[in-house]
mmCIF file of the protein (N, C-alpha, C, O) and its ligand, coordinates in Angstrom:
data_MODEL
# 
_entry.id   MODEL 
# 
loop_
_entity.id 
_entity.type 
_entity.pdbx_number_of_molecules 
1 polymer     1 
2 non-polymer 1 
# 
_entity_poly.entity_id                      1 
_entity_poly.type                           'polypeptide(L)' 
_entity_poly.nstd_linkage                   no 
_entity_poly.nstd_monomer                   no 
_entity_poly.pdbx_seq_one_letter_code       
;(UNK)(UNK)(UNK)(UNK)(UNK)(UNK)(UNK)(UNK)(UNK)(UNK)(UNK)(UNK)(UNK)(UNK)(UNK)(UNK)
(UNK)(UNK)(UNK)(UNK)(UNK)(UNK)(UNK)(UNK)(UNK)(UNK)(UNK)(UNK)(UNK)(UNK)(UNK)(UNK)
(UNK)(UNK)(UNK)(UNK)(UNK)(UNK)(UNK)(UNK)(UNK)(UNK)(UNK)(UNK)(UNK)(UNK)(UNK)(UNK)
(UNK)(UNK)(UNK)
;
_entity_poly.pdbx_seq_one_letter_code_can   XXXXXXXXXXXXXXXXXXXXXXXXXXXXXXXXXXXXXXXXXXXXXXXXXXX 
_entity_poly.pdbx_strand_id                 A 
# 
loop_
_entity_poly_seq.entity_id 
_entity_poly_seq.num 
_entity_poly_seq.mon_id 
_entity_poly_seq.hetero 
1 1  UNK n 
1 2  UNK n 
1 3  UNK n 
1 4  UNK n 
1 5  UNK n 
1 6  UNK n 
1 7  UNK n 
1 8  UNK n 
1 9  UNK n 
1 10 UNK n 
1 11 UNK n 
1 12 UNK n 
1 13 UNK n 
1 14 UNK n 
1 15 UNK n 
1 16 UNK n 
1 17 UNK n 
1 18 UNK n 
1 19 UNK n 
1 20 UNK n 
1 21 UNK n 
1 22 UNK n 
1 23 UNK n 
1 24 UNK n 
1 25 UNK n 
1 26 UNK n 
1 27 UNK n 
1 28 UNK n 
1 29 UNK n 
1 30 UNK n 
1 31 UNK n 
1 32 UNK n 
1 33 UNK n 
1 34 UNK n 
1 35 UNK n 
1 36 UNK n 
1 37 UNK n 
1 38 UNK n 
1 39 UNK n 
1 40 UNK n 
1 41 UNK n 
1 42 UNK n 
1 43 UNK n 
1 44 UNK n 
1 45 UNK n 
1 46 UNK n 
1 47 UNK n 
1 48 UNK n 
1 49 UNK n 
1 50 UNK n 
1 51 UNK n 
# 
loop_
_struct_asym.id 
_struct_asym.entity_id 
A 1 
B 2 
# 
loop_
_chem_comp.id 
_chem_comp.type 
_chem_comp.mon_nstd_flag 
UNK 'L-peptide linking' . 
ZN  non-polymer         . 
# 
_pdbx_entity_nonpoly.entity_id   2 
_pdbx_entity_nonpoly.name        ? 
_pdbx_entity_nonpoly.comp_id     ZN 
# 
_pdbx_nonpoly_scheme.asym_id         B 
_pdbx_nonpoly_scheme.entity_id       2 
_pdbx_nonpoly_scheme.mon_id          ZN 
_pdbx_nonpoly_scheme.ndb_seq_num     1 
_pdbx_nonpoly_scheme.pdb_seq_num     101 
_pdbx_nonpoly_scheme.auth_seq_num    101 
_pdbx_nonpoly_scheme.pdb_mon_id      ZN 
_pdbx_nonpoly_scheme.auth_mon_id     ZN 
_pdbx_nonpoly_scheme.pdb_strand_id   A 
_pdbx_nonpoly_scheme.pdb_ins_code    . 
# 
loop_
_atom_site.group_PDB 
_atom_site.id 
_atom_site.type_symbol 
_atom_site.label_atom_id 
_atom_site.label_alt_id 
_atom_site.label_comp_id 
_atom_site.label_asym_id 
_atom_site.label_entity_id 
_atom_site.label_seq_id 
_atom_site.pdbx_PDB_ins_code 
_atom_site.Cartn_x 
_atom_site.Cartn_y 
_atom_site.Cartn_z 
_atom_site.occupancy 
_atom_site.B_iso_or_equiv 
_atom_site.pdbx_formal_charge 
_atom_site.auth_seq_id 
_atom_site.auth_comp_id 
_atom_site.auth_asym_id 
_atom_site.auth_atom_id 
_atom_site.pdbx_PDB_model_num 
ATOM   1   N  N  . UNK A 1 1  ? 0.840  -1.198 0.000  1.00 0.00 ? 1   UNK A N  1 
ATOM   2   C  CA . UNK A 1 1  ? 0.000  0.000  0.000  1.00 0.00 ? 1   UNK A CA 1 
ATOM   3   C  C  . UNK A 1 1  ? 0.875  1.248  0.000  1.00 0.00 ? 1   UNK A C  1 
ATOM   4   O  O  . UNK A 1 1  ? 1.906  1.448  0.643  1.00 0.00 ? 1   UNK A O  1 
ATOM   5   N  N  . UNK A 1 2  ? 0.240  2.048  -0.864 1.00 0.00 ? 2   UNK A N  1 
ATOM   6   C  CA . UNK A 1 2  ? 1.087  3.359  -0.745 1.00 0.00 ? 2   UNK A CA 1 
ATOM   7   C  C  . UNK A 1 2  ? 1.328  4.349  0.789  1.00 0.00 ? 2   UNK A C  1 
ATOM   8   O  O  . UNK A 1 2  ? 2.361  4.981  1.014  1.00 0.00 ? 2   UNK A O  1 
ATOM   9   N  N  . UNK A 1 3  ? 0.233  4.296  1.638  1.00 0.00 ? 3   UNK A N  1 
ATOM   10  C  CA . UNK A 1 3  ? 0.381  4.684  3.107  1.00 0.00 ? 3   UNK A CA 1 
ATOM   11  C  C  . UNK A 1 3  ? 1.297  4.007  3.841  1.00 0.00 ? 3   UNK A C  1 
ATOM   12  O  O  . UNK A 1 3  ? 1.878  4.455  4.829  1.00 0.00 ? 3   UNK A O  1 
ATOM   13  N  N  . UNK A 1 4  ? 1.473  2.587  3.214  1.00 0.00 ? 4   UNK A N  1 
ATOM   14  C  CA . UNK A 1 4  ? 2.265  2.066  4.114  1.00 0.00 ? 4   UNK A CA 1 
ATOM   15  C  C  . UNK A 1 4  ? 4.036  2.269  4.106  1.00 0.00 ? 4   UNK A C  1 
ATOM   16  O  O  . UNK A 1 4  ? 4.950  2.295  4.929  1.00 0.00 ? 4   UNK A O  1 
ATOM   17  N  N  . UNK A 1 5  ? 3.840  2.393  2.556  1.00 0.00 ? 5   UNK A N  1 
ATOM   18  C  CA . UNK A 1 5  ? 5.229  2.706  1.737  1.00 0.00 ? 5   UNK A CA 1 
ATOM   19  C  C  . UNK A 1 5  ? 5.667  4.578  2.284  1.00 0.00 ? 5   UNK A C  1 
ATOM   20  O  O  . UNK A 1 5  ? 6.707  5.218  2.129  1.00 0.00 ? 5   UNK A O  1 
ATOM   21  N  N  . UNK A 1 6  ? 4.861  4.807  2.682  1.00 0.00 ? 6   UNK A N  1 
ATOM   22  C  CA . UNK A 1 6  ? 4.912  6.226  2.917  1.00 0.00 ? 6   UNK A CA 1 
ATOM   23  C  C  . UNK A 1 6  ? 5.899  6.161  4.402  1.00 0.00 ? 6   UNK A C  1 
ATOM   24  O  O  . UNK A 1 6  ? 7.042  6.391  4.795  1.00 0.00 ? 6   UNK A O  1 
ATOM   25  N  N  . UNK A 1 7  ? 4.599  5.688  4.868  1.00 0.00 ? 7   UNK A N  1 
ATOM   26  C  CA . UNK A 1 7  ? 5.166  5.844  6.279  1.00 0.00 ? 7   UNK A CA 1 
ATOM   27  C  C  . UNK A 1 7  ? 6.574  4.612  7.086  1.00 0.00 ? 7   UNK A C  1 
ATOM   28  O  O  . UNK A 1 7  ? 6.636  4.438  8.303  1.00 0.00 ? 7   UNK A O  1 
ATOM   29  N  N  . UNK A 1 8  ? 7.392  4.031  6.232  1.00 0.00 ? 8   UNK A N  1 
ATOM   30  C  CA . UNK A 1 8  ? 8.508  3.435  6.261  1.00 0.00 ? 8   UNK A CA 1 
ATOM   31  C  C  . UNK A 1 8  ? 9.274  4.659  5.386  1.00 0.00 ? 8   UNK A C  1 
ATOM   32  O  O  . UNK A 1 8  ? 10.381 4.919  5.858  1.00 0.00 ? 8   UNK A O  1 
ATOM   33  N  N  . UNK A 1 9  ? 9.020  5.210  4.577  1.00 0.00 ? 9   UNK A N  1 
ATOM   34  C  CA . UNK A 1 9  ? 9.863  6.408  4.184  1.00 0.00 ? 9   UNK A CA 1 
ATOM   35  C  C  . UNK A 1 9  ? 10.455 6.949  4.975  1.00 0.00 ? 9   UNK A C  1 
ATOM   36  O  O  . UNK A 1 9  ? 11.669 7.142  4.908  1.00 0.00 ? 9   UNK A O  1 
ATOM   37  N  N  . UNK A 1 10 ? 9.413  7.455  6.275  1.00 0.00 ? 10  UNK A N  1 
ATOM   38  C  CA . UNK A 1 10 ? 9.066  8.438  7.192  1.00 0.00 ? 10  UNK A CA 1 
ATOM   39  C  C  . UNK A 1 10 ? 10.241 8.102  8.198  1.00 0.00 ? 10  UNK A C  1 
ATOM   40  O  O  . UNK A 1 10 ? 11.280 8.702  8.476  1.00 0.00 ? 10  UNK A O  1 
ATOM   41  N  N  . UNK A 1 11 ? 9.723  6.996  8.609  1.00 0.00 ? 11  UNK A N  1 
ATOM   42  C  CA . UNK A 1 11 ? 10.398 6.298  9.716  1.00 0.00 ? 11  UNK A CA 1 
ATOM   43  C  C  . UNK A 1 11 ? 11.848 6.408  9.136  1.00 0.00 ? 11  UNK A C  1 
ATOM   44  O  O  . UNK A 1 11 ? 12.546 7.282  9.650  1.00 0.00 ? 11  UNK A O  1 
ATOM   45  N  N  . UNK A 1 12 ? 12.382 5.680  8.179  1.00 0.00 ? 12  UNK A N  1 
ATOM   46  C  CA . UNK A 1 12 ? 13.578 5.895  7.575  1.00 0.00 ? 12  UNK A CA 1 
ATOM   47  C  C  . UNK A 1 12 ? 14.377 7.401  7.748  1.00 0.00 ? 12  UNK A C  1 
ATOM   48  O  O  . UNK A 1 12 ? 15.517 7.544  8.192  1.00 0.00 ? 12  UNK A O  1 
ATOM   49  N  N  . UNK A 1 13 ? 13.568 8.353  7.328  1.00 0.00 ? 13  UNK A N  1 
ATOM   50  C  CA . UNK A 1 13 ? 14.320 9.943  7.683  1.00 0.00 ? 13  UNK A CA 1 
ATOM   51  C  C  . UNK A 1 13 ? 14.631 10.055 9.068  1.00 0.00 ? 13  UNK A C  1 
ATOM   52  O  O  . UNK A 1 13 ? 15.573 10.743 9.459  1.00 0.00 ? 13  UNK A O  1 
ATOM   53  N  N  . UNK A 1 14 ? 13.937 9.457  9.774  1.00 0.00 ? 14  UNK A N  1 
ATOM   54  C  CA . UNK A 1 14 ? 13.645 9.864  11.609 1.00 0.00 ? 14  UNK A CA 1 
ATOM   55  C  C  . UNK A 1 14 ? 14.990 9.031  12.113 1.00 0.00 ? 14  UNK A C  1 
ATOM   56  O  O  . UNK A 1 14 ? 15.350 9.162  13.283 1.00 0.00 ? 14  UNK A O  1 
ATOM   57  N  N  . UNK A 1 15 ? 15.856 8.019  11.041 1.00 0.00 ? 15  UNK A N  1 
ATOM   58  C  CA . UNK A 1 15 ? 16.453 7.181  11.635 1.00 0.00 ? 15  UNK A CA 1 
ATOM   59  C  C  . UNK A 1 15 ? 17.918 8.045  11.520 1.00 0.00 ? 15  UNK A C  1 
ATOM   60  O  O  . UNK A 1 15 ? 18.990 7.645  11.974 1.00 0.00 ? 15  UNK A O  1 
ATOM   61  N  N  . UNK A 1 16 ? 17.701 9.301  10.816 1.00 0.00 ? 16  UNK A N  1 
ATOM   62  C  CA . UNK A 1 16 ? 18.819 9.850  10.276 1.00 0.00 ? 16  UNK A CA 1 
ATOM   63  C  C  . UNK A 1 16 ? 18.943 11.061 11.625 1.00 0.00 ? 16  UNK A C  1 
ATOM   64  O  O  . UNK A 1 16 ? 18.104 11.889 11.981 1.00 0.00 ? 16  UNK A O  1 
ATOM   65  N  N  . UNK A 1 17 ? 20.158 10.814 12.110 1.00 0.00 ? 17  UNK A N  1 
ATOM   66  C  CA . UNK A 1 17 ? 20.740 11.428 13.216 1.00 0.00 ? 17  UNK A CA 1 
ATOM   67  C  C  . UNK A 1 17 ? 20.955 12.417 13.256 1.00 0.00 ? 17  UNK A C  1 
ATOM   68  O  O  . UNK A 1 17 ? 22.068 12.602 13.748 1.00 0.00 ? 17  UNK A O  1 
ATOM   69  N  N  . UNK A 1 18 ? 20.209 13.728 12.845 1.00 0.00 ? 18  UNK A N  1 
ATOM   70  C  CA . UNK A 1 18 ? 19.892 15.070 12.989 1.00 0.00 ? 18  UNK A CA 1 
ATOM   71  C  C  . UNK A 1 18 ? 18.796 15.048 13.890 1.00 0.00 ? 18  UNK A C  1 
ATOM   72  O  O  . UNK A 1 18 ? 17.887 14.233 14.049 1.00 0.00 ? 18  UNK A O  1 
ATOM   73  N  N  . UNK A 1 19 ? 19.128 16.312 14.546 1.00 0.00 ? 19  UNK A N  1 
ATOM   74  C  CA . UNK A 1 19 ? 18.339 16.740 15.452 1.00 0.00 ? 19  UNK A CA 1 
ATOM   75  C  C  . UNK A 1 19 ? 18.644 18.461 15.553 1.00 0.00 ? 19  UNK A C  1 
ATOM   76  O  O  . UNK A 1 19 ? 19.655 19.125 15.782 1.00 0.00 ? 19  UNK A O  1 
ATOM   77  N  N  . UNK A 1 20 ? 16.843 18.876 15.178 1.00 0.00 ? 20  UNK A N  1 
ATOM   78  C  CA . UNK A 1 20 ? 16.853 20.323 15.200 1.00 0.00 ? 20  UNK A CA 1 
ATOM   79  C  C  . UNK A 1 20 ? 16.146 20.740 16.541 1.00 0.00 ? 20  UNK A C  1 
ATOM   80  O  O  . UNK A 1 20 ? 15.262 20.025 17.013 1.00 0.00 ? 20  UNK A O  1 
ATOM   81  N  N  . UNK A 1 21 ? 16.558 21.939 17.168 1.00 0.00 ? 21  UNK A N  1 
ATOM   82  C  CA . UNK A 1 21 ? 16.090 22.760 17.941 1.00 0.00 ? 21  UNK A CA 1 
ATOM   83  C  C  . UNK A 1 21 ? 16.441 23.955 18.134 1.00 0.00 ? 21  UNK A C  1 
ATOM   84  O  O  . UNK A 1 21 ? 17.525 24.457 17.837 1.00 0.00 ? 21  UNK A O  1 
ATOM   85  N  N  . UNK A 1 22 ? 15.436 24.510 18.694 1.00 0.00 ? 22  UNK A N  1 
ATOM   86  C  CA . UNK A 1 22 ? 15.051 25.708 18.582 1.00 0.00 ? 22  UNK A CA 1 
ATOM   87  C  C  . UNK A 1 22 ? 16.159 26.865 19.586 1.00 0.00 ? 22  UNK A C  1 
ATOM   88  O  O  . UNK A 1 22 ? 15.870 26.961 20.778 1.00 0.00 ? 22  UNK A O  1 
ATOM   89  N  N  . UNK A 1 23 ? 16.873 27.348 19.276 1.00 0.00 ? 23  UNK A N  1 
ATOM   90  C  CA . UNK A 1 23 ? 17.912 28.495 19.862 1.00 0.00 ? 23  UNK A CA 1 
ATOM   91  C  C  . UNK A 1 23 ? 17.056 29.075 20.665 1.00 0.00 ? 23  UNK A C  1 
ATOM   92  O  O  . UNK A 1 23 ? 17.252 29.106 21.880 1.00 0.00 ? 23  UNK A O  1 
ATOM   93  N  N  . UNK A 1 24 ? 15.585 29.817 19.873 1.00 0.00 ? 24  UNK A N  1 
ATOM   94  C  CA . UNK A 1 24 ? 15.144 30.490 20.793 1.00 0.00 ? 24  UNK A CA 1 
ATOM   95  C  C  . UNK A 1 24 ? 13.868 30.226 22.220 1.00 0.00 ? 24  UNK A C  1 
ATOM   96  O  O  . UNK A 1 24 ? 13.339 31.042 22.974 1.00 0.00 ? 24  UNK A O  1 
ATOM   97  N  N  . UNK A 1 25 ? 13.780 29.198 22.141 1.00 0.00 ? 25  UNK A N  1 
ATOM   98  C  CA . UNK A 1 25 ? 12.710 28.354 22.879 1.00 0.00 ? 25  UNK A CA 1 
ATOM   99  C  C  . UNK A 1 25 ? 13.107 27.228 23.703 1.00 0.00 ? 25  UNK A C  1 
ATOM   100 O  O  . UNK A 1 25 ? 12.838 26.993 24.881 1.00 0.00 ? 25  UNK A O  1 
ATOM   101 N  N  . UNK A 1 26 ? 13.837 26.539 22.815 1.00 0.00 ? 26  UNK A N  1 
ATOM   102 C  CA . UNK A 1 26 ? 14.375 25.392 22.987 1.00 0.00 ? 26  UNK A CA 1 
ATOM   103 C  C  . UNK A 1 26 ? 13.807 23.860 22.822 1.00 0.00 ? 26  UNK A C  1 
ATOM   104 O  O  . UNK A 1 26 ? 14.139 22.742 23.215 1.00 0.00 ? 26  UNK A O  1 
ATOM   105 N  N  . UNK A 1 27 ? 12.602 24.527 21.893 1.00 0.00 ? 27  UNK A N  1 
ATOM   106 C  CA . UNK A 1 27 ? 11.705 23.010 21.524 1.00 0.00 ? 27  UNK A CA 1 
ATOM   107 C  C  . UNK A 1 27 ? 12.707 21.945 20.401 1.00 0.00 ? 27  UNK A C  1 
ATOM   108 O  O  . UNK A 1 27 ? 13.488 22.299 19.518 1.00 0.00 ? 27  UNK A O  1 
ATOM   109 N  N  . UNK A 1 28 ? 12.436 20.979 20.712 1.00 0.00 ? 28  UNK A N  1 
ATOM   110 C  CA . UNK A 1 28 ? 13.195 19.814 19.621 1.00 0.00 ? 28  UNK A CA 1 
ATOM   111 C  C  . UNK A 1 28 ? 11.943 19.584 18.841 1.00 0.00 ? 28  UNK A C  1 
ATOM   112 O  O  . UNK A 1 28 ? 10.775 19.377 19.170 1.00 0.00 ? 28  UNK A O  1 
ATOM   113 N  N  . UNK A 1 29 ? 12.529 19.680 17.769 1.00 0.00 ? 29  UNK A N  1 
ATOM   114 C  CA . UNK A 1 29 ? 12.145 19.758 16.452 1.00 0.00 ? 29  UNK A CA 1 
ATOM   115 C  C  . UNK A 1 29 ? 11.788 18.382 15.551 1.00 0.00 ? 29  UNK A C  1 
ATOM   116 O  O  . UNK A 1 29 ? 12.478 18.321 14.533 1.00 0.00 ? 29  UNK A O  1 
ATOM   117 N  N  . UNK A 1 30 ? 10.928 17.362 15.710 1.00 0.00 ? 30  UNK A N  1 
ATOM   118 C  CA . UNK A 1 30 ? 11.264 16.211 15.069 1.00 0.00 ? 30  UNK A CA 1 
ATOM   119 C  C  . UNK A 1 30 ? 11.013 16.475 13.698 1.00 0.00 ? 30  UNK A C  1 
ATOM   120 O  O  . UNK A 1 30 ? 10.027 15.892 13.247 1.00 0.00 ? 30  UNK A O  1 
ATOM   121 N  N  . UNK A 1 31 ? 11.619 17.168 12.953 1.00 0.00 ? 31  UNK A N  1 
ATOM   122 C  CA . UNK A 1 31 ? 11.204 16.964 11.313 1.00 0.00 ? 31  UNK A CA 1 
ATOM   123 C  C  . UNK A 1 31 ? 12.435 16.942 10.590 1.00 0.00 ? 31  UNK A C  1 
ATOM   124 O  O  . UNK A 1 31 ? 13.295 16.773 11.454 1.00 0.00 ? 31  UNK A O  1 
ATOM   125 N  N  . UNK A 1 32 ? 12.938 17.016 9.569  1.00 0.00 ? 32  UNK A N  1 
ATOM   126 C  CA . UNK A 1 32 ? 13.487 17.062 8.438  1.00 0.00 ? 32  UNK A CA 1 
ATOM   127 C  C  . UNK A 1 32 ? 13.532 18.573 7.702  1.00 0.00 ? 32  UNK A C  1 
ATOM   128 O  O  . UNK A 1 32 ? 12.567 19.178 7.235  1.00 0.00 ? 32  UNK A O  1 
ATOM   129 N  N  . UNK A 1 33 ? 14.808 18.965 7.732  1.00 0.00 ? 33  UNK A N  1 
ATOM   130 C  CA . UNK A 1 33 ? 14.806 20.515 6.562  1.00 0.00 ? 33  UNK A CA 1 
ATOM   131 C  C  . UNK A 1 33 ? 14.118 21.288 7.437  1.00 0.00 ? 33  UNK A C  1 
ATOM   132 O  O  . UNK A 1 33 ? 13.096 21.704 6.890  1.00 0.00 ? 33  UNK A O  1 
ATOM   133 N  N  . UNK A 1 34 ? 14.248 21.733 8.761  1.00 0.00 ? 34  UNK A N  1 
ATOM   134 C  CA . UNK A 1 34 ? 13.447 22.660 9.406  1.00 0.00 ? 34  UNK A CA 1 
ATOM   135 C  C  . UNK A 1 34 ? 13.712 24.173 9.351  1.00 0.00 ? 34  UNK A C  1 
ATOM   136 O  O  . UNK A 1 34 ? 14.306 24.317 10.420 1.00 0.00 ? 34  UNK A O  1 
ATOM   137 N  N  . UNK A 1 35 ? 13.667 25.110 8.923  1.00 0.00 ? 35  UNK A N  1 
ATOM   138 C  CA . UNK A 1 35 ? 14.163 26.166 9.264  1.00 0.00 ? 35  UNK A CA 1 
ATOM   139 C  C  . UNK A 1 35 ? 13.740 27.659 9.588  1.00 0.00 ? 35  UNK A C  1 
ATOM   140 O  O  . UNK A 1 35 ? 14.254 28.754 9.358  1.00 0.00 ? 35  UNK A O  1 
ATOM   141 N  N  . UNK A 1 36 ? 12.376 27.161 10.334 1.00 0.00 ? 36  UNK A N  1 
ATOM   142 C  CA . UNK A 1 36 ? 11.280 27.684 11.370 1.00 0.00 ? 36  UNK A CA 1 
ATOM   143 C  C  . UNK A 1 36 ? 10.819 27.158 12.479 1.00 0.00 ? 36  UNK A C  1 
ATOM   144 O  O  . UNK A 1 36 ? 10.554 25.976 12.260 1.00 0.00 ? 36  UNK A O  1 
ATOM   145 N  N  . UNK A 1 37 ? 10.566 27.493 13.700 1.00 0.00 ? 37  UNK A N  1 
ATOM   146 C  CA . UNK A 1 37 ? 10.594 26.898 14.850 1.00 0.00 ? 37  UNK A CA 1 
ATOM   147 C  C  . UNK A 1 37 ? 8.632  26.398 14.716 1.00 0.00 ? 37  UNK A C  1 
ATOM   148 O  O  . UNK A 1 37 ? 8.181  27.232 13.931 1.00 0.00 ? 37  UNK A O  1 
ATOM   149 N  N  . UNK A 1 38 ? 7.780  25.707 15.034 1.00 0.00 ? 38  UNK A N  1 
ATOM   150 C  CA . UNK A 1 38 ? 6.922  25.614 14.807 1.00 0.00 ? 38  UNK A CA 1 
ATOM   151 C  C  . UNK A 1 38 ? 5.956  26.170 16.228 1.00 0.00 ? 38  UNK A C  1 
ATOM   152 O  O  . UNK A 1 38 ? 4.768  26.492 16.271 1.00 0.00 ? 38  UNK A O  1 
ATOM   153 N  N  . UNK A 1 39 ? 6.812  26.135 17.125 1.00 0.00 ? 39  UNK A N  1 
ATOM   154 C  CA . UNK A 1 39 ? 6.095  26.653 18.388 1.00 0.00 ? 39  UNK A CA 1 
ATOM   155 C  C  . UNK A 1 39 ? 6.438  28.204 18.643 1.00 0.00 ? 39  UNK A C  1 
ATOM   156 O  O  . UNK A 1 39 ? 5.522  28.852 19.150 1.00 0.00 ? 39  UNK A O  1 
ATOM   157 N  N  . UNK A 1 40 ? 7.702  28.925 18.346 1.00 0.00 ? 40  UNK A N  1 
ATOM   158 C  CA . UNK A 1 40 ? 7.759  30.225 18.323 1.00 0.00 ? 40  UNK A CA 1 
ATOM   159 C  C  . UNK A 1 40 ? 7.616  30.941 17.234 1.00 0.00 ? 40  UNK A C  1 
ATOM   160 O  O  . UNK A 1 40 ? 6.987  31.993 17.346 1.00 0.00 ? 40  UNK A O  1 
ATOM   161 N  N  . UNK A 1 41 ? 8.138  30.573 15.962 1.00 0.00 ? 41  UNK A N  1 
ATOM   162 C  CA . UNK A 1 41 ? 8.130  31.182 14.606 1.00 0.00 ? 41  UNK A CA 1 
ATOM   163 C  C  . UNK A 1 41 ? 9.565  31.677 14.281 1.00 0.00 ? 41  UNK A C  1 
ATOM   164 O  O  . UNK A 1 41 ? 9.932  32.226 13.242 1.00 0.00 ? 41  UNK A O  1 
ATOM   165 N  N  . UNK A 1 42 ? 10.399 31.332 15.521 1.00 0.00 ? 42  UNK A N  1 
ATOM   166 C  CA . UNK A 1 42 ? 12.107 31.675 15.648 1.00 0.00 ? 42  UNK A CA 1 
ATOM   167 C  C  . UNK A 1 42 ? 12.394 30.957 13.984 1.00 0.00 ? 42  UNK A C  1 
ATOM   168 O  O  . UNK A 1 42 ? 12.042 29.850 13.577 1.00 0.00 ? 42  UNK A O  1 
ATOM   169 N  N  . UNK A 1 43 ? 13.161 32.056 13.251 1.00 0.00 ? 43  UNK A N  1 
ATOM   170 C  CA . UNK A 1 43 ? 14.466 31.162 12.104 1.00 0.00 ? 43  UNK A CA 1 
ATOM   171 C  C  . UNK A 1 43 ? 15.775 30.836 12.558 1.00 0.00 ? 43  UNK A C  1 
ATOM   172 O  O  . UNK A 1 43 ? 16.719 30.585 11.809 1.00 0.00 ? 43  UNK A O  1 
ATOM   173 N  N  . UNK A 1 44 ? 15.822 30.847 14.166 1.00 0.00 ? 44  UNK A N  1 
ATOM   174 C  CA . UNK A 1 44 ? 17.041 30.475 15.112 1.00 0.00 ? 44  UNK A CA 1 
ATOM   175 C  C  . UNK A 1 44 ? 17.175 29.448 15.394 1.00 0.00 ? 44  UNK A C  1 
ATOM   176 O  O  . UNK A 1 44 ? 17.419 29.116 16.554 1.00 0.00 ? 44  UNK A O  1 
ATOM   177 N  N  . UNK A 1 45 ? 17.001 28.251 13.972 1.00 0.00 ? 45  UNK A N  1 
ATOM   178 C  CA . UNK A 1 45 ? 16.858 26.485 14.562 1.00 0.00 ? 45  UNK A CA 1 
ATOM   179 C  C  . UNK A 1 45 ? 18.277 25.984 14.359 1.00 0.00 ? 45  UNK A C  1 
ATOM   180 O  O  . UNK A 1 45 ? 18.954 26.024 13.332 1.00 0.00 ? 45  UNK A O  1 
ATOM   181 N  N  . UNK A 1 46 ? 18.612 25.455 15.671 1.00 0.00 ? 46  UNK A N  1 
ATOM   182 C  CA . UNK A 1 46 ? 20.105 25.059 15.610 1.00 0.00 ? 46  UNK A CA 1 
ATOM   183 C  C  . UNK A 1 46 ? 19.577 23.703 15.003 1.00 0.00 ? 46  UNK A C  1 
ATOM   184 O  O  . UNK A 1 46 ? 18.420 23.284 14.962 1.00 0.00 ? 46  UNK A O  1 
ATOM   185 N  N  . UNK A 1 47 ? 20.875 23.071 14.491 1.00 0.00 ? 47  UNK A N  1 
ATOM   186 C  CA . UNK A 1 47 ? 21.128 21.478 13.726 1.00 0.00 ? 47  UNK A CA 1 
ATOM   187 C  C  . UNK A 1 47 ? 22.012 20.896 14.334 1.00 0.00 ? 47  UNK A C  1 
ATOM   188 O  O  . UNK A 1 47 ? 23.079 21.506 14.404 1.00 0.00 ? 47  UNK A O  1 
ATOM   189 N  N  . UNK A 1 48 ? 21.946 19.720 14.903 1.00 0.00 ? 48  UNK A N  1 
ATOM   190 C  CA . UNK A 1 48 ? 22.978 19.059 15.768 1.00 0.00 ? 48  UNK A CA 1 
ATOM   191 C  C  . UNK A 1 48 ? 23.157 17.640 14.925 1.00 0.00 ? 48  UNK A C  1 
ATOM   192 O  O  . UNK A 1 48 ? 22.117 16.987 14.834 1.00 0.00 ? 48  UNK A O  1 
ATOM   193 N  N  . UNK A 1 49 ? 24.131 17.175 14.406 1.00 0.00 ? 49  UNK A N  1 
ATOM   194 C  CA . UNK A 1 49 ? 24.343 15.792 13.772 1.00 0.00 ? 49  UNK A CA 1 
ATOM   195 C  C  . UNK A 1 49 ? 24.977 14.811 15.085 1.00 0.00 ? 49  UNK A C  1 
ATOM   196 O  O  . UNK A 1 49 ? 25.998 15.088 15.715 1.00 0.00 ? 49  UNK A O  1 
ATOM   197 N  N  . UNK A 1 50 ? 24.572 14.258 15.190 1.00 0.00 ? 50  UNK A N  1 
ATOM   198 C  CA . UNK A 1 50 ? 24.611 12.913 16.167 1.00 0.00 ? 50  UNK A CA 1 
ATOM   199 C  C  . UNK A 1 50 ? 25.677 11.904 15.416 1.00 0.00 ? 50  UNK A C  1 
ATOM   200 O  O  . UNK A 1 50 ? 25.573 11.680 14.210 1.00 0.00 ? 50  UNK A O  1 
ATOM   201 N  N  . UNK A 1 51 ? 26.833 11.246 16.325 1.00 0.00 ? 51  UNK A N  1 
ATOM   202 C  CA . UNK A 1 51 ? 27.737 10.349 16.078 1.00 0.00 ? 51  UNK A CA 1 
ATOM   203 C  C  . UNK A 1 51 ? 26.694 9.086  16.381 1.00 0.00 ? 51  UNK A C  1 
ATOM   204 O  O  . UNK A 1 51 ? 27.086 7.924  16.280 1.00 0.00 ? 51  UNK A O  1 
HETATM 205 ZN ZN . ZN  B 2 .  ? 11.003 28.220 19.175 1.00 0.00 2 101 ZN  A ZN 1 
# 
């Protein structure tokens, strides 16, 4: 199924060891390509790559 194919996509990005948050708030960010805070509207989203 295509929903299903979707959402193993999904999961797949989430497995990728970025992690955004927010400079000015400090909310963590679970998405991909973020570069708006979704709870403040801050463009102050730090990117942290994970070993
Ligand atoms: Zn924020």
């Amino acid at each position: 199924m295509l929903s299903t194919y979707f959402d193993h996509l999904v999961a797949a990005v989430r497995e990728d060891n970025t992690i955004y948050e927010c400079r000015h708030c400090g909310v963590s960010i679970d998405d991909d390509d973020v570069t708006t805070c979704p709870a403040c509207g801050s463009t102050e989203v730090a990117q942290y790559e994970l070993e």
